[in-house]
C-alpha positions as a Markdown table, in Angstrom:
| # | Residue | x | y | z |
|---|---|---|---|---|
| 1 | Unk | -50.0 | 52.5 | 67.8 |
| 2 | Unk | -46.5 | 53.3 | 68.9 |
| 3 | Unk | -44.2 | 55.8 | 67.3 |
| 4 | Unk | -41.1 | 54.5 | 66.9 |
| 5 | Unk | -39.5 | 57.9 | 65.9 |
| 6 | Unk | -39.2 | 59.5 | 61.6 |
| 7 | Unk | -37.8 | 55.9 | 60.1 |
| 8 | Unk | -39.9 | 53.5 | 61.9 |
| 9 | Unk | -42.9 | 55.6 | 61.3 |
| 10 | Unk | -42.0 | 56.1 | 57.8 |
| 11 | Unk | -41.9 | 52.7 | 57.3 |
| 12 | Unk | -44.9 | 51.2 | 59.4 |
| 13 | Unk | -46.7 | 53.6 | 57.2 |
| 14 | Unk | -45.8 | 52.1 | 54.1 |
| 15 | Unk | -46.0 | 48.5 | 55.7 |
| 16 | Unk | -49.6 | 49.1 | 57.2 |
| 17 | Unk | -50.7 | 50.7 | 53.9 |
| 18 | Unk | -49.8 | 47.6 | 51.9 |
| 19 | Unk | -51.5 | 45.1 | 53.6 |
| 20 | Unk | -40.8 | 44.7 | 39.5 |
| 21 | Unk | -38.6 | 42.7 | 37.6 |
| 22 | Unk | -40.8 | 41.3 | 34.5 |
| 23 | Unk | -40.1 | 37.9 | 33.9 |
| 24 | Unk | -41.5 | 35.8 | 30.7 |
| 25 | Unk | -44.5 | 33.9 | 32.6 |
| 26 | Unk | -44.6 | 30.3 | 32.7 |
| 27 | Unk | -48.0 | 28.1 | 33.2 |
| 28 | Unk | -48.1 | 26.4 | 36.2 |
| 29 | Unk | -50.8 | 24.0 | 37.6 |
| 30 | Unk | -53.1 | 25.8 | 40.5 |
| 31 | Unk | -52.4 | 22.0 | 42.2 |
| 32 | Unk | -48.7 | 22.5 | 41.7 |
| 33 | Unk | -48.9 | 26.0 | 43.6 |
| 34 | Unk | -50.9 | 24.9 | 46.5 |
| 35 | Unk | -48.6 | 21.9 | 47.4 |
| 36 | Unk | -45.6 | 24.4 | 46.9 |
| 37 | Unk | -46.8 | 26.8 | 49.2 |
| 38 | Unk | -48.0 | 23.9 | 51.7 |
| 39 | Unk | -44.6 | 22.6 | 51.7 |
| 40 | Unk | -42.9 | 25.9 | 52.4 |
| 41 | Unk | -45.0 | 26.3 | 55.7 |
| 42 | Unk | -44.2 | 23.2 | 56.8 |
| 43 | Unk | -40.5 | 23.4 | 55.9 |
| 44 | Unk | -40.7 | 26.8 | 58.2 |
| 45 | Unk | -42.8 | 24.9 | 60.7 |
| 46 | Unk | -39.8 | 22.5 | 61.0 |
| 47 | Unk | -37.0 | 24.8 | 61.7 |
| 48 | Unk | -39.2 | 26.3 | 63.8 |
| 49 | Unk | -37.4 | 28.0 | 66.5 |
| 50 | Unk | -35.5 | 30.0 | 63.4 |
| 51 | Unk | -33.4 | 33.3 | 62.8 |
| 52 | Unk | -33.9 | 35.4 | 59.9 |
| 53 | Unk | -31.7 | 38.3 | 58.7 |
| 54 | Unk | -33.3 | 40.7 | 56.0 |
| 55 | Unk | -32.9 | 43.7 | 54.1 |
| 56 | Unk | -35.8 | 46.2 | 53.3 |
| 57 | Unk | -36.2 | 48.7 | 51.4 |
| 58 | Unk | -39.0 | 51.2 | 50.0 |
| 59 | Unk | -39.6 | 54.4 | 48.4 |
| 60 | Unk | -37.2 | 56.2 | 50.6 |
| 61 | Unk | -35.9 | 54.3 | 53.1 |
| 62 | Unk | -33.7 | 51.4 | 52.9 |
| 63 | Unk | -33.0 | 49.4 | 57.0 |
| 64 | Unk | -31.1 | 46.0 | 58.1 |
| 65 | Unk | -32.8 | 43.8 | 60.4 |
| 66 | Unk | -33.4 | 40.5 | 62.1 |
| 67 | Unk | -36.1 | 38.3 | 63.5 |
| 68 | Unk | -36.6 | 35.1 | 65.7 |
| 69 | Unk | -39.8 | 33.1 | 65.7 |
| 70 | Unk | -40.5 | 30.7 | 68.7 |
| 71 | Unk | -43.6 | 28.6 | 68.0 |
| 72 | Unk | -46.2 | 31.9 | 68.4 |
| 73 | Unk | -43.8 | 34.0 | 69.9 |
| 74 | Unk | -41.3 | 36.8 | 67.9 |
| 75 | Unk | -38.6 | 39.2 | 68.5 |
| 76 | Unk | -38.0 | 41.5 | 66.0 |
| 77 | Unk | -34.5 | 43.8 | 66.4 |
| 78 | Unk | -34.4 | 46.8 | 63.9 |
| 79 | Unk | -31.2 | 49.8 | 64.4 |
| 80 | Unk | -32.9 | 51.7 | 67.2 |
| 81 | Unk | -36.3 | 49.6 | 68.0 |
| 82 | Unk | -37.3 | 45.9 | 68.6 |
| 83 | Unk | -40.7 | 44.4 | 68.5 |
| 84 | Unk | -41.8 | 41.3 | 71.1 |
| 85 | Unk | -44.6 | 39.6 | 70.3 |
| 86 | Unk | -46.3 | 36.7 | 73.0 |
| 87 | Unk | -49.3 | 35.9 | 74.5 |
| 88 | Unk | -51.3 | 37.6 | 71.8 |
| 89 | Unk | -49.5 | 40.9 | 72.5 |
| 90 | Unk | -46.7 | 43.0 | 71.0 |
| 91 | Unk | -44.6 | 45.4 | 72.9 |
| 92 | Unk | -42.8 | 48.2 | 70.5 |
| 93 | Unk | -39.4 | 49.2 | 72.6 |
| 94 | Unk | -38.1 | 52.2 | 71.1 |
| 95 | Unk | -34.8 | 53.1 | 72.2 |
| 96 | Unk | -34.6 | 56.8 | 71.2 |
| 97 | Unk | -37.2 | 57.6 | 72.8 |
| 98 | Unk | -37.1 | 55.0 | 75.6 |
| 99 | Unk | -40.7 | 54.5 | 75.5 |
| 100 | Unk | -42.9 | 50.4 | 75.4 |
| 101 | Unk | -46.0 | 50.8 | 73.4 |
| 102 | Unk | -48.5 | 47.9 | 73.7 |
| 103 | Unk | -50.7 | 46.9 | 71.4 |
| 104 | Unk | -52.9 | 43.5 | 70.5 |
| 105 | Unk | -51.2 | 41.5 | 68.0 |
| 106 | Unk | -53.2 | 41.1 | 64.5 |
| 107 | Unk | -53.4 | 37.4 | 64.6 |
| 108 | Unk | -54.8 | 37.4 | 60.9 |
| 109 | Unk | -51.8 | 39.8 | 59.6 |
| 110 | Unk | -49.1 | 37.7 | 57.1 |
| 111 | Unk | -47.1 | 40.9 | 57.3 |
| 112 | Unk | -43.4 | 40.0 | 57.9 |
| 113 | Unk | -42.8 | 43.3 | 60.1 |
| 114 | Unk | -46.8 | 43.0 | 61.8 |
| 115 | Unk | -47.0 | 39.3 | 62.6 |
| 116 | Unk | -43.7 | 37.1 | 61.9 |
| 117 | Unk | -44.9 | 33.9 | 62.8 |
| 118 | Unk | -46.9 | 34.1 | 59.7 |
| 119 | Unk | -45.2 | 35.7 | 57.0 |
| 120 | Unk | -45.1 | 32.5 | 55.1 |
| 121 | Unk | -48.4 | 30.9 | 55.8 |
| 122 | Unk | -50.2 | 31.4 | 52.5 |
| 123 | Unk | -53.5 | 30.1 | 53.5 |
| 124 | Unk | -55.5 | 28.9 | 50.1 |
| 125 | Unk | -58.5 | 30.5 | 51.4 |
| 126 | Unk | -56.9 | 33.5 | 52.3 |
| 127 | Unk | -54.6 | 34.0 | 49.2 |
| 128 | Unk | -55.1 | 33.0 | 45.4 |
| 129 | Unk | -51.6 | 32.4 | 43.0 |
| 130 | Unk | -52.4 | 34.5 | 40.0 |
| 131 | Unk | -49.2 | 33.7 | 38.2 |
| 132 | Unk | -45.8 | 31.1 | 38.8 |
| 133 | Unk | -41.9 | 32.3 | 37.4 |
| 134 | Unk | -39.6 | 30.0 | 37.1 |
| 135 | Unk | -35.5 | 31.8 | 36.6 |
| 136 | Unk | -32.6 | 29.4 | 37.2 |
| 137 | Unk | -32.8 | 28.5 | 40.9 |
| 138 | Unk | -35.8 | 30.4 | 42.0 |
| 139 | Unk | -39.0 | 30.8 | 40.9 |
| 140 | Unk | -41.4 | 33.4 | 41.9 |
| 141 | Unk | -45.6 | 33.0 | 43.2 |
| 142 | Unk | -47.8 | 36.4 | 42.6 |
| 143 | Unk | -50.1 | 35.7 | 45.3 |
| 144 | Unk | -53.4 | 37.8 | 45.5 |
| 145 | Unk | -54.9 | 38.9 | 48.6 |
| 146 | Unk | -58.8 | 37.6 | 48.0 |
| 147 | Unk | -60.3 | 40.0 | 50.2 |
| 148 | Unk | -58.5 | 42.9 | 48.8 |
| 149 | Unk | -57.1 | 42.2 | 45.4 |
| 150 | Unk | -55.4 | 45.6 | 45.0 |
| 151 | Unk | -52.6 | 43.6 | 47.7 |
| 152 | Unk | -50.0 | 41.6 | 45.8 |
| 153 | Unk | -47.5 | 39.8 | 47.1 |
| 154 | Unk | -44.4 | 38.5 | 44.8 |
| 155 | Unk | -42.7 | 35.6 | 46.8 |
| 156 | Unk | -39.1 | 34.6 | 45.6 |
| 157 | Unk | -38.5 | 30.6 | 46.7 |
| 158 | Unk | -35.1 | 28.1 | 46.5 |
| 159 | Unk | -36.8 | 26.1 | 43.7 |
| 160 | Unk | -34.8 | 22.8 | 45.4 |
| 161 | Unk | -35.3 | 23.9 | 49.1 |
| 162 | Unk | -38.0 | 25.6 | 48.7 |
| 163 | Unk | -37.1 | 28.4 | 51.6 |
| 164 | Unk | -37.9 | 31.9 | 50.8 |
| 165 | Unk | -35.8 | 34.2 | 49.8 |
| 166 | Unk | -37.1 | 37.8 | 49.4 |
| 167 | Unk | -40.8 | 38.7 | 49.5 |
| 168 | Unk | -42.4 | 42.1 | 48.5 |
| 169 | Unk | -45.8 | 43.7 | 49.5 |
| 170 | Unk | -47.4 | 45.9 | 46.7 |
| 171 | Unk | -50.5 | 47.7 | 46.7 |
| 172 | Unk | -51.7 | 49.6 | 43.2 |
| 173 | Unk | -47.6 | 49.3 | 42.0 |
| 174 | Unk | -46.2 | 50.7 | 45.2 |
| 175 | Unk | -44.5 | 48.2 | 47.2 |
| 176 | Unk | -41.7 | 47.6 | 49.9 |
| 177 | Unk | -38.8 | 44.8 | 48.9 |
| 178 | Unk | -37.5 | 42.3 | 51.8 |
| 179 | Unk | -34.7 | 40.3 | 51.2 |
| 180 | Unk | -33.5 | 37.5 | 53.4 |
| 181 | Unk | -30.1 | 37.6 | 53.9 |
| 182 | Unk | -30.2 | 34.1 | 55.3 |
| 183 | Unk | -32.7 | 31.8 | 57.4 |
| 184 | Unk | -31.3 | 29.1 | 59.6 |
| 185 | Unk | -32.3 | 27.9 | 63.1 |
| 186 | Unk | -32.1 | 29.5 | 66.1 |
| 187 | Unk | -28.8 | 29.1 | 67.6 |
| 188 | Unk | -30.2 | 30.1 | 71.3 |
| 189 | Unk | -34.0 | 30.5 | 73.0 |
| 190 | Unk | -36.2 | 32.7 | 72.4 |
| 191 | Unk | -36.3 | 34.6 | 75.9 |
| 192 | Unk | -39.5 | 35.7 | 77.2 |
| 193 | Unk | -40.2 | 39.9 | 76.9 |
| 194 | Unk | -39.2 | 41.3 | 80.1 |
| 195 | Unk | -40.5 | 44.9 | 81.3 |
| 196 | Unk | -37.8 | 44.4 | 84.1 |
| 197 | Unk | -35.1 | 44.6 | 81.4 |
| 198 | Unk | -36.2 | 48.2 | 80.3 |
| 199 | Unk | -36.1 | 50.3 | 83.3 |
| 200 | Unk | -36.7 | 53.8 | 83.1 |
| 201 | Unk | -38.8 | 53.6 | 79.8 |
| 202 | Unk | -42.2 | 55.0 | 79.8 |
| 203 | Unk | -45.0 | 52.7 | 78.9 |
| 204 | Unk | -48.0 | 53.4 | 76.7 |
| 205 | Unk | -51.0 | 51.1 | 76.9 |
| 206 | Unk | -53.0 | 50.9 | 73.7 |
| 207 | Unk | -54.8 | 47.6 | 74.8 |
């Protein structure tokens, strides 16, 4: 795993670890919650190439960033480190310390920061919705992780676009908060990673 220096670390820690507001609950049909969650992915499917900025923040650390997502392809830029993914594999560029580490990609991870291209892909067999909030324009799933059900996740949608709009990973009450600042599609390509393009940083294998 690569070290992208004392934030990134911190962070990845937190993120890797994991897999609020109390609102009154409202019922909600288990039918109603699967087709909402079905039509989010396709609704991301269709902008599909699309640009995400976000905000995160955590016990202790707070960081801006920004994503693209390409079909299965994903370029993540953070303040001093970007993340490629393609061709099942992610390259960590960390420009402190001007090294490339390459690892596989976790092709089963819904983690926004681990695997992009899937952060809102709530598979039903995957993922159980415990509880539905509806406030004003939003509303909010608590999704359960079946295989682990210590790992919530609390996903905030436009109840009339139904687009997310912050989503946050918790594990026994301990979580890390992710707010998009806006979603829209991608005004240019998604280039291909390029080793060329980082010349003089040291490379680290972990394949």
């Amino acid at each position: 795993m690569g070290r992208f220096g004392s934030y990134w670390v911190a962070v990845s820690k937190v993120l890797f670890a994991l897999c609020s507001l109390l609102f009154p609950l409202s019922a909600v049909a288990q039918g109603d919650d699967a087709a909402m969650l079905q039509q989010l992915a396709a609704t991301m499917r269709a902008y599909d190439p699309y640009e995400v900025s976000f905000m995160m923040e955590g016990e202790g650390f707070a960081l801006q960033g920004r994503y693209v997502v390409a079909g299965d392809r994903y370029r993540i830029t953070l303040p001093e480190a970007e993340v490629w993914g393609e061709a099942a594999m992610r390259y960590e560029v960390d420009h402190r310390r001007e090294t490339i580490t390459l690892t596989p990609i976790d092709q089963q991870s819904g983690n926004l920061l681990d695997n992009p291209t899937r952060a809102f892909d709530f598979a039903p067999e995957l993922y159980m919705v415990e509880r539905t909030v509806t406030e004003g324009d939003t509303v909010r799933l608590e999704l359960v992780l079946k295989a682990d059900p210590k790992t919530r996740i609390h996903l905030t949608l436009d109840r009339a676009k139904l687009l997310p709009k912050g989503v946050r990973y918790e594990m026994d009450g301990v979580g890390v908060d992710v707010k998009l600042t806006y979603l829209r599609a991608a005004e240019q390509p998604l280039a291909p990673f390029s080793l060329q393009a980082y010349s003089g940083y040291e490379v680290v294998d972990f394949r």
